[in-house]
TORDOMAR-418995 format. One record per residue (C-alpha): residue in one letter; x, y, z. Coordinates in steps of 0.25 Angstrom, whole numbers, plus 5000, padded with zeros to 4 digits. Layout:
N
AXYZ;...
//
This chain:
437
X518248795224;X518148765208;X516748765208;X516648895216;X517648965208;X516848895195;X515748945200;X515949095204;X516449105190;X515149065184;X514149135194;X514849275196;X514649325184;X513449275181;X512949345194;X513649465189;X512949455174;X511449435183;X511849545191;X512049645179;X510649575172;X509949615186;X510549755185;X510149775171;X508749805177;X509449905190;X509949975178;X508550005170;X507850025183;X508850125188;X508950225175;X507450205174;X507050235188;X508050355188;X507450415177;X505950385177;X505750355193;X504850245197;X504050245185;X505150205175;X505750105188;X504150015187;X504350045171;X505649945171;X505149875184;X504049825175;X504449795161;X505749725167;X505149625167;X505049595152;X506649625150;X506749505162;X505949435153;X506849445141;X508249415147;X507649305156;X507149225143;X508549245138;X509249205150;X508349085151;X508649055136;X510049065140;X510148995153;X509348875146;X510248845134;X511548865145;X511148775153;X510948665141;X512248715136;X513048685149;X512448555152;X512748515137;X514148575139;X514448485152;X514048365145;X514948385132;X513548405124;X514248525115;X513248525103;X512148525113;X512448625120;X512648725110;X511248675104;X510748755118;X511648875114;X510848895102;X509548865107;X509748965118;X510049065107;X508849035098;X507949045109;X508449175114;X508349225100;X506849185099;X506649235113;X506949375108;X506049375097;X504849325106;X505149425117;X505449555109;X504049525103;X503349505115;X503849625125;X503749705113;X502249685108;X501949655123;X502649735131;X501249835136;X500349705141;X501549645148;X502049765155;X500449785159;X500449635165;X501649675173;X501049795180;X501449915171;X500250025167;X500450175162;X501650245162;X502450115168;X501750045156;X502350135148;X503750145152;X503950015154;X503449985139;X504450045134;X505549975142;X504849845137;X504949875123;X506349905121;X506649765129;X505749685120;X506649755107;X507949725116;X507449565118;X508549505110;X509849545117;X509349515131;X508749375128;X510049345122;X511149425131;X510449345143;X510349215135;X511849195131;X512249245146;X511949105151;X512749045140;X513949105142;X513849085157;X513948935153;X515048955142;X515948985154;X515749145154;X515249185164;X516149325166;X515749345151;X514249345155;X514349445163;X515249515155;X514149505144;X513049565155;X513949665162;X514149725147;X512749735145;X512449805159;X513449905158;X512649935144;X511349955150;X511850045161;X512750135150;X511250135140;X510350155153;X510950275158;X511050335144;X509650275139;X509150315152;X509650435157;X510350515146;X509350485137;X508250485145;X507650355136;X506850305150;X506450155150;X506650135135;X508150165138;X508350075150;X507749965139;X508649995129;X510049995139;X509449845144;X509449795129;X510549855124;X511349805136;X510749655135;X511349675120;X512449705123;X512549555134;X512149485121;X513049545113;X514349495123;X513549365126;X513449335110;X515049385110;X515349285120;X514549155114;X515249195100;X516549185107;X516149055114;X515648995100;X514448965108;X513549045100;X512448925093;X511248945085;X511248815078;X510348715084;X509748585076;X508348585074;X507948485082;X508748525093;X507848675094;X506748635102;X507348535114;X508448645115;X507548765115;X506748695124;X507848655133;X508348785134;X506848845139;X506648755147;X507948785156;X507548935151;X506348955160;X507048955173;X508249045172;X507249135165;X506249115174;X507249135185;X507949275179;X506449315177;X505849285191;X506249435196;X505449485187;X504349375187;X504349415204;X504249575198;X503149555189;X502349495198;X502849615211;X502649705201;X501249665198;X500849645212;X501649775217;X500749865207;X499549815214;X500049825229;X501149935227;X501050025214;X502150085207;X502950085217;X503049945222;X503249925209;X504450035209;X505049965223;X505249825218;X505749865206;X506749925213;X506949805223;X506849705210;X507949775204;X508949755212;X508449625218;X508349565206;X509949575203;X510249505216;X509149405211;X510049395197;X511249395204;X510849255210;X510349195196;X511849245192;X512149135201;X511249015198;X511549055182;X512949055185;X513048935190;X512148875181;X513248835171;X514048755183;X512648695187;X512448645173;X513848585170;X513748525182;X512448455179;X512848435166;X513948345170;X513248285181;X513848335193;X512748365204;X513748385215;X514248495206;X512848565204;X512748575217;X514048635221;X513648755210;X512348775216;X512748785229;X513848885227;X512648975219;X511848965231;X512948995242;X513349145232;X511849165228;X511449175243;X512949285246;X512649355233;X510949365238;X511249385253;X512249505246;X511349565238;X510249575250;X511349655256;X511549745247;X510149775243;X509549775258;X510649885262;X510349975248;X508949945249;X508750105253;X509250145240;X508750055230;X507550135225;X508350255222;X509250195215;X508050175205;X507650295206;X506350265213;X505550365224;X505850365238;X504550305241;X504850175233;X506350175237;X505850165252;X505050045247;X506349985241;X506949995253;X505849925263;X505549805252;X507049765250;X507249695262;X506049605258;X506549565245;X507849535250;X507449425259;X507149335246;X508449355239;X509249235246;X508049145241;X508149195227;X509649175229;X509149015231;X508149015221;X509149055210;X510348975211;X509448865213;X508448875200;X509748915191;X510448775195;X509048705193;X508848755179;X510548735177;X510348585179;X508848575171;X508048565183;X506948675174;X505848615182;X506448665196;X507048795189;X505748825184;X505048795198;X505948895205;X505948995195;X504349025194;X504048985209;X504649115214;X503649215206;X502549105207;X502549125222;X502749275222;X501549295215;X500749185224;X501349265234;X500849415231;X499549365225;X499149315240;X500049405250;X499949535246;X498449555247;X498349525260;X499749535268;X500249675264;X500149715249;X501449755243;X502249705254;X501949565251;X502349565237;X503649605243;X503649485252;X502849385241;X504149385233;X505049345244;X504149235249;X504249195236;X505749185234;X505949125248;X504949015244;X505548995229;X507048975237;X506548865246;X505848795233;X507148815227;X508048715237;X506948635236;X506948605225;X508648595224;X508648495234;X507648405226;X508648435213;X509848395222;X509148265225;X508948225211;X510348235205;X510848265192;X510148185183;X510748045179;X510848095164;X511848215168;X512848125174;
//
């Protein structure tokens, strides 16, 4: 009964932050498609990507250095520990740097290599270049998110994100709608309201006296690297619905035009904050999986996971509900045409087979990369868009064109879930390492 109470208090509001991170998208999509129709829908559809991009790298920054930080904790290592506080900081700081350069000066060929031309090139630059200027407080406001999960807030987390939501819906509807600022507006609400989650996160680490920039030397470099290495999956893992809508997109423009594209934009929105809404619960319980394995206790691990599986499968067979009985509205509420809200309707059943795999997939890669298994985290994390693409390169052309890239991705997630307890059960037969007990 202690670990489940222990455990709710961690998970639920991380899958309430992860929910309002997934919404932040919903928001964009709906003021922008409401005001500039399909067009303005592929615009945000297509650069989205590079904002995912953005607070991806700073939630695996973050998630990295947490993870030391807890084990370091469990085990009385203090000094260390904090060493992984400021090297998560430093990193997210020359994160920022890098990135507002490269969307900046890059953002025409990248949006070209993802499928954008003309006027969709056009207004789906502009988004761009207003999120490679706002870099900084969404690398960071996602960064410290993890760390104050594992300082024991949790509640405050969410606080942190709710804060900055309820910004971006105040700044989109005025941006947007009174001021008529199109996609440039919806960019400017999204950084303005990640500022606003750093700001709070930043208040909250101060208050903890948590807050470390000081690092020896010759600690930098096996810190930094510890940190990127643990860094790949939970980066990789935020970023994997929008690896999968790169590559639909891409496949979509060829098969179905603008309006594929416009469909699963429609689809990916609001599956892709159920598909949040499960990391919330493998990276909530990621600090009670770390502690655990820092002190030894692989009884204990296993207690934590299990419990994340049993609520990730109600919270994803919950959400299916939901979105197969709204299914008939769902392109409206993004103001597409009738035509591409019929689509919506008759593709969503597909896409929700595939969301209690994902449910799987998740928990298990977030308690791999929570105990340093990166190898395995990695695996499951690249796999899924690995197949998908293997998938729509050979089906498509010869069983059925668009439909297929519908059905290539849920293929792939069912496969990626059976790898998935693969490779747990090989985990659970090794143990926890002699050197952790």
């Amino acid at each position: 009964m202690k670990d489940t109470k222990t455990f709710f208090k961690y998970v639920i509001p991380s899958v309430l932050a992860f929910a309002l991170s997934g919404v932040y998208a919903i928001v964009d999509g709906y003021f922008v498609g409401n005001r500039l129709g399909d067009a303005g829908l592929s615009a945000i559809n297509i650069a989205y990507p590079v904002t995912a991009v953005i607070q991806s790298l700073g939630t695996g920054i973050g998630m990295g250095g947490a993870i030391y930080y807890a084990i370091n904790m469990a085990v009385k290592k203090e000094k260390e520990a904090r060493m992984y506080t400021a090297g998560a900081i430093w990193l997210m700081l020359a994160s920022t740097i890098i990135l507002t350069a490269l969307f900046f000066f890059l953002s025409r060929p990248l949006l070209r290599l993802l499928g954008a031309e003309g006027s969709l090139l056009e207004l789906a630059d502009e988004y761009t270049v207003v999120i490679a200027l706002g870099a900084g407080p969404q690398i960071i406001g996602t960064g410290l998110v993890p760390f104050i999960r594992n300082l024991g807030g949790s509640f405050y987390a969410m606080v942190s994100m709710a804060a900055g939501f309820i910004t971006n819906i105040v700044l989109d509807y005025l941006f947007v709608w009174v001021l008529d600022g199109g996609v440039t507006g919806a960019a400017i609400a999204t950084v303005i309201g990640q500022g606003v989650t750093m700001l709070i996160a930043l208040a909250y680490i101060l208050i903890k006296r948590e807050l470390r920039l000081k690092i020896p030397p010759e600690r930098l470099r096996p810190v930094a690297g510890g940190i990127l290495l643990l860094a790949v999956a939970p980066f990789g893992l935020a970023m994997s619905p929008n690896i999968s809508l790169i590559i639909i997109n891409r496949f979509s423009a060829s098969y179905g035009g603008e309006a594929a594209i416009a469909t699963y934009a429609c689809i990916a929105y609001v599956i892709c904050v159920i598909y949040l809404i499960l990391q919330g619960v493998g990276d909530g319980s990621q600090p009670l999986i770390s502690r655990r394995y820092g002190e030894g206790d692989a009884a204990g691990m296993r207690s934590v996971r299990r419990l994340a599986y049993g609520f990730a499968l109600f919270l994803a067979a919950a959400g299916c509900l939901v979105m197969y009985f709204t299914r008939d509205s769902l392109g409206l509420l993004f103001g597409t045409s009738d035509g591409v809200n019929a689509e919506v309707a008759g593709i969503m059943p597909i896409f929700l087979i595939s969301v209690p795999f994902v449910a799987v997939t998740r928990v298990t890669t977030a308690s791999f990369y929570a105990c340093e298994k990166s190898l395995y985290s990695y695996v499951l994390t690249f796999i899924e868009p690995a197949l998908m693409l293997v998938f729509m390169l050979a089906l498509p052309p010869f069983f059925g064109g668009q439909l297929m890239i519908w059905w290539s991705t849920v293929i792939a997630r069912m496969l990626s879930a059976m790898l998935s307890l693969a490779l747990k059960a090989r985990v659970d037969r090794q143990g926890v390492p002699a050197r952790q007990r």
